[in-house]
C-alpha positions as CSV (number, residue, x, y, z in Angstrom):
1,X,0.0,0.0,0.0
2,X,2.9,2.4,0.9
3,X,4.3,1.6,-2.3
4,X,1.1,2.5,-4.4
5,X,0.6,5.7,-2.1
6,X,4.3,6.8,-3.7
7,X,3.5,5.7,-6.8
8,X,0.6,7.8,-6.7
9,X,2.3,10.8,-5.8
10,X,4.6,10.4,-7.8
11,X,2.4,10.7,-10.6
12,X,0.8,14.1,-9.1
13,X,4.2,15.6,-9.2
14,X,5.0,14.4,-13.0
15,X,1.8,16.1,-14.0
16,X,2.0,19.1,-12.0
17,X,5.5,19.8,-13.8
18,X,4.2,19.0,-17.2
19,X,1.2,21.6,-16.7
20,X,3.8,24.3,-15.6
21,X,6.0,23.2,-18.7
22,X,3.3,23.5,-20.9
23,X,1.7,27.1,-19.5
24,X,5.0,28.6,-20.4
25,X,4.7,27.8,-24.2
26,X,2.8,30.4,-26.4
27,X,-0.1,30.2,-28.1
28,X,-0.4,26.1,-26.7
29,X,-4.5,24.8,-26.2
30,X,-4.6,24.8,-22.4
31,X,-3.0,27.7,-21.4
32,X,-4.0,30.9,-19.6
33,X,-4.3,33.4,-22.3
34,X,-1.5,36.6,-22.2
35,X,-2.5,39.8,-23.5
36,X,-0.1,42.2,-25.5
37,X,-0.8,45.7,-25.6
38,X,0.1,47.6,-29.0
39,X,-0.4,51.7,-28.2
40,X,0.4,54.8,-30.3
41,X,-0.4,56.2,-33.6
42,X,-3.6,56.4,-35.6
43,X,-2.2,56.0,-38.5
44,X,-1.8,52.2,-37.9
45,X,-4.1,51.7,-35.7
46,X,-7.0,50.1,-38.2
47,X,-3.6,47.8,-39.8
48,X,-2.4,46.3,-36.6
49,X,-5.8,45.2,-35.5
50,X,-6.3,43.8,-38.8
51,X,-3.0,41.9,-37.8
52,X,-3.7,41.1,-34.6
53,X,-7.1,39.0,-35.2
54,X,-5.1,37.0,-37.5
55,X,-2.3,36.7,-35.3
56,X,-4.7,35.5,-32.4
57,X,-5.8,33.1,-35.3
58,X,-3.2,31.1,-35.0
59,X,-2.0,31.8,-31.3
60,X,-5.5,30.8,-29.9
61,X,-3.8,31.7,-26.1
62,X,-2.9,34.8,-27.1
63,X,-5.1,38.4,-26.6
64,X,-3.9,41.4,-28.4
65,X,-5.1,44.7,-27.6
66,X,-4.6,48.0,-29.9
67,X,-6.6,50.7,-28.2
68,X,-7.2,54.3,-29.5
69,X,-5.1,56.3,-30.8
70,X,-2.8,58.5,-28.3
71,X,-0.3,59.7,-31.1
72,X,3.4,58.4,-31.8
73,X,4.6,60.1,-28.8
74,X,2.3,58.4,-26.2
75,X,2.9,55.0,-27.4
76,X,6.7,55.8,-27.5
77,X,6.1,57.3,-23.7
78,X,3.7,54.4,-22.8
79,X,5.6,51.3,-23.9
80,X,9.2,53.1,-22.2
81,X,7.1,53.4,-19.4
82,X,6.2,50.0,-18.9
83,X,2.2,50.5,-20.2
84,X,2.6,48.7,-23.0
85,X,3.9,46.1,-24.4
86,X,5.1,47.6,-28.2
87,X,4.2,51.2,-29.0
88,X,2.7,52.1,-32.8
89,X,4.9,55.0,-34.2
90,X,4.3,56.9,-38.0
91,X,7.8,58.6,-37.7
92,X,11.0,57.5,-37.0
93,X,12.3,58.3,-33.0
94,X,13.7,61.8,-32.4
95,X,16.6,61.9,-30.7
96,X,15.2,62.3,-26.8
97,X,13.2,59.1,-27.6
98,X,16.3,57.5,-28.7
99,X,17.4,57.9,-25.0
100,X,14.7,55.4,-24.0
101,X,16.3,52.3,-24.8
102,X,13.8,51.0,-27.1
103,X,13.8,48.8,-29.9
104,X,12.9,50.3,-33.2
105,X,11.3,48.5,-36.2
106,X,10.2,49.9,-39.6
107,X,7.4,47.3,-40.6
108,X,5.5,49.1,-42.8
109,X,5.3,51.9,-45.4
110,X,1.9,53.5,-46.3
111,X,1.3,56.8,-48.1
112,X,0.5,59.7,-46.8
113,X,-2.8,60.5,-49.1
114,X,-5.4,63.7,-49.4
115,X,-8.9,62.3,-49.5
116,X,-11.8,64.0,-50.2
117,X,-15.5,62.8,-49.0
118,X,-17.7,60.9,-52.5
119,X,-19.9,64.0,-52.6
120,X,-17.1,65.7,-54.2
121,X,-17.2,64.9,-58.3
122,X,-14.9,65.6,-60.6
123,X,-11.5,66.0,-58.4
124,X,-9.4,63.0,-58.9
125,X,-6.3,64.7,-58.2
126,X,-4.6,67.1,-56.2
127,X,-1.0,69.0,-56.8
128,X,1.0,71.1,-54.2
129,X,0.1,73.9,-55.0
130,X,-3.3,73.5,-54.6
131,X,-2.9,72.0,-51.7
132,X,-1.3,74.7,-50.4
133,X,-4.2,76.7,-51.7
134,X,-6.6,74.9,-50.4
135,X,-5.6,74.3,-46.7
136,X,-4.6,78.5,-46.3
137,X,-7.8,79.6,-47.6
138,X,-6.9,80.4,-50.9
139,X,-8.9,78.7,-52.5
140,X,-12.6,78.1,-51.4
141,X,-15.0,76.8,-53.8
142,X,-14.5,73.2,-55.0
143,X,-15.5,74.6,-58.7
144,X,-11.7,76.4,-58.7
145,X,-10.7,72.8,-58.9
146,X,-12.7,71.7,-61.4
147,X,-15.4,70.1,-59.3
148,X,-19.2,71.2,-58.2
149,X,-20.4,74.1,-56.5
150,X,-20.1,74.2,-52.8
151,X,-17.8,75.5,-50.2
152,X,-14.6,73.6,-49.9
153,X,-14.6,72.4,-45.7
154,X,-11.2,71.5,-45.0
155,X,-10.4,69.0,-42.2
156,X,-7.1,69.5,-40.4
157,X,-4.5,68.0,-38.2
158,X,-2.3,69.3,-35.4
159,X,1.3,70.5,-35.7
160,X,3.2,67.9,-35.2
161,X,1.4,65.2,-36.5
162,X,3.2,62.6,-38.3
163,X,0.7,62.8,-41.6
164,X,0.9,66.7,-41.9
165,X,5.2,66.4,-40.8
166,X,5.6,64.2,-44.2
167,X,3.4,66.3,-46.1
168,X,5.4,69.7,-44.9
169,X,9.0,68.0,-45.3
170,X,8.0,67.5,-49.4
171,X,5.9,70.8,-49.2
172,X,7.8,73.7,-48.0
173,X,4.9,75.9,-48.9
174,X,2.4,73.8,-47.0
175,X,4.8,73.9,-43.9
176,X,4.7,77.9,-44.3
177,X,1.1,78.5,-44.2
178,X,0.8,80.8,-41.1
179,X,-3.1,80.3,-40.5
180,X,-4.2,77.2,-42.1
181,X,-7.7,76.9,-42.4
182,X,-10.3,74.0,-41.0
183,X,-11.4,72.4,-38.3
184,X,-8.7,70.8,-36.3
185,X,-8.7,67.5,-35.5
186,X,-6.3,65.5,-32.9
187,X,-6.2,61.7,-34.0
188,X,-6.1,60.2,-37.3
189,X,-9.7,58.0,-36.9
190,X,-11.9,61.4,-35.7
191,X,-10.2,62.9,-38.6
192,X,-11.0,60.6,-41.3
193,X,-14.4,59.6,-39.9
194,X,-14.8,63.3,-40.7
195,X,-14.4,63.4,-44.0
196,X,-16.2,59.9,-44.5
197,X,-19.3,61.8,-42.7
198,X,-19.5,65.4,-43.9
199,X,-20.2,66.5,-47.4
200,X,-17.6,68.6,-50.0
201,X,-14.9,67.8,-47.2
202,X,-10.8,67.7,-47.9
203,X,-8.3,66.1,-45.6
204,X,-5.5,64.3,-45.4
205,X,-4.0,60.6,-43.6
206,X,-2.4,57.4,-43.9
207,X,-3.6,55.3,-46.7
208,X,-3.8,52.2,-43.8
209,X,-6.1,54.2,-41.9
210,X,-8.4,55.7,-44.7
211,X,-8.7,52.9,-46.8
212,X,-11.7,51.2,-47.3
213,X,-14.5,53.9,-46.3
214,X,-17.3,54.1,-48.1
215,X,-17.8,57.8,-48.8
216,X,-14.3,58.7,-49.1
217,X,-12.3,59.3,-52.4
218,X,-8.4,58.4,-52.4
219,X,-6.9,61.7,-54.4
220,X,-3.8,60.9,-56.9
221,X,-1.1,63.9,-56.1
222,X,0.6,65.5,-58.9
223,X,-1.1,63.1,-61.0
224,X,0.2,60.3,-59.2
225,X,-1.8,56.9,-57.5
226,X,-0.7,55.7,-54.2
227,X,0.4,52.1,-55.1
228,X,2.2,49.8,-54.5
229,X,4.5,50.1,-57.9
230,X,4.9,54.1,-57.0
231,X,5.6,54.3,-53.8
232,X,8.6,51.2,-54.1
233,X,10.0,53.4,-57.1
234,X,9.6,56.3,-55.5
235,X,7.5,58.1,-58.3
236,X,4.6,58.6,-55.0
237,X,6.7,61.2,-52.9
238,X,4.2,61.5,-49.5
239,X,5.1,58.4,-47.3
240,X,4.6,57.4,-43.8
241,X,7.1,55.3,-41.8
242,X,5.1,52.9,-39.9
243,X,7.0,51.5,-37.1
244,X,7.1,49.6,-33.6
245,X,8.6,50.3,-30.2
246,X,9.3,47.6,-27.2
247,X,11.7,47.4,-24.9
248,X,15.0,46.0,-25.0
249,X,14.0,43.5,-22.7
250,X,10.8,41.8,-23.9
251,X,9.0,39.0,-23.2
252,X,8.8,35.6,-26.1
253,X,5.4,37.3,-26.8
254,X,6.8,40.8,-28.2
255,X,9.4,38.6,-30.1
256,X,6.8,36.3,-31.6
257,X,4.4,38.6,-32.6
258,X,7.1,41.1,-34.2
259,X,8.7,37.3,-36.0
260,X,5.3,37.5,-37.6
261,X,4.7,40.1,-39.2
262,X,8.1,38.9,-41.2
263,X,4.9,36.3,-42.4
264,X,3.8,36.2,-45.9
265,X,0.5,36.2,-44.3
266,X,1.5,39.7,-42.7
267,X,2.8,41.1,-45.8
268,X,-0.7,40.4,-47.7
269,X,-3.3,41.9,-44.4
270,X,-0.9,44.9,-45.5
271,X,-0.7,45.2,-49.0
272,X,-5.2,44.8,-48.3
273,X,-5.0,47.3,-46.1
274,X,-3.2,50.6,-47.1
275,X,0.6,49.5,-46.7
276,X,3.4,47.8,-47.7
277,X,5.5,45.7,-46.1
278,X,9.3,47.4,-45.3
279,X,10.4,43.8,-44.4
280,X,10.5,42.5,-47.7
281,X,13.4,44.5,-48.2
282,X,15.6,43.3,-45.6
């Protein structure tokens, strides 16, 4: 009997070790599930939850979360902070952030587009100068342009906002308007949900954030689409670097999730969504 009660114990204490064994694996049926936090920009925000269902997919014990948008900076502050687990950046680190100790990673490039809402016919394209026009108040009937009557409502982002930085470092001009005109707006969803609600309205984002929306138009610039082909030859000048954050010392999870979107899986949820993968090229 004493043997059986050892044997028996014995048993208990191969099992309880195989559980622990097995809890420590990633993505493993069985498991607790571990969440990863992905914080930052807007202009990737719509992308990487398209990536992270798919991820969860195929890492059923995995939970990602990619909340709202708190710009570049906040995810760069959140994720040094400890918040989160990889911060969402549309701009490469300045050079205070690069005293964080974070790893950076160019994933993604998507171009910066102006976008106009469907009620506005006849505008398929959009140069610098007009855009200059446009956004100081220069020009405020959409008729100027070669489209319908009506008042030209312009919807605007922040100084400092990674969108408007890459459209001011091609355009000088657009950089020097001293008053621009419009309704400001602080993250890159309320802005294009703007122009996907409100009639004969301009603005301008991410391709991966303003694709897909049913009453918004995708304008050419300088006569130019925003595809794929253009924007790897250069020939599409307005580009957004989209990046990651994490910590130098991560967890597996961080490391697996950023060892997939190396995935040919990866590269086509980005190429359907507004981007194009930056990994391809390494």
């Amino acid at each position: 009997m004493k043997n059986a009660w050892l044997l028996m114990a014995s048993l208990f204490l191969l099992l309880g070790t195989a559980t622990n064994s097995k809890s420590a694996n990633d993505g493993e049926p069985g498991t607790a599930k571990k969440t990863l936090v992905i914080c930052g920009s807007g202009d990737s925000q719509n992308l990487l939850r398209h990536l992270a269902a798919a991820y969860e997919q195929s890492h059923p014990n995995m939970s990602i979360d990619v909340p709202d948008s708190i710009g570049s900076g906040g995810g760069v502050k959140a994720t040094a902070g400890g918040k989160c687990d990889l911060g969402r950046v549309a701009r490469p680190l300045k050079e205070k952030e690069k005293e964080l100790n974070l790893d950076y990673l160019l994933f993604a490039d998507s171009p910066v587009i102006f976008l106009v809402n469907s009620s506005v016919k006849g505008v398929r394209s959009i140069t610098a100068q007009q855009a200059v026009g446009i956004f100081s108040g220069a020009i405020t009937l959409w008729s100027e342009l070669g489209g319908p009557h009506g008042k030209i409502y312009v919807a605007n982002r922040e100084k400092g906002d990674s969108s408007r930085s890459v459209i001011e470092k091609y355009i000088p001009a657009f950089n020097a308007i001293d008053k621009p005109v419009g309704q400001t707006l602080y993250t890159t969803p309320e802005n294009v949900a703007a122009i996907n609600r409100y009639k004969n309205t301009i603005g301008y984002a991410s391709l991966a954030e303003a694709g897909n929306q049913p009453d918004i138009v995708v304008l050419q610039f300088e006569n130019v689409s925003p595809d794929r082909d253009n924007v790897t030859k250069g020939a599409y000048k307005l580009v957004a670097p989209l990046g990651l954050v994490w910590k130098n010392e991560h967890g597996r999870e961080v490391k697996n999730f950023i060892d997939f979107l190396y995935s040919p899986a990866a590269e086509k949820i980005m190429a359907d969504h507004g981007a194009f993968s930056a990994l391809t090229k390494r």
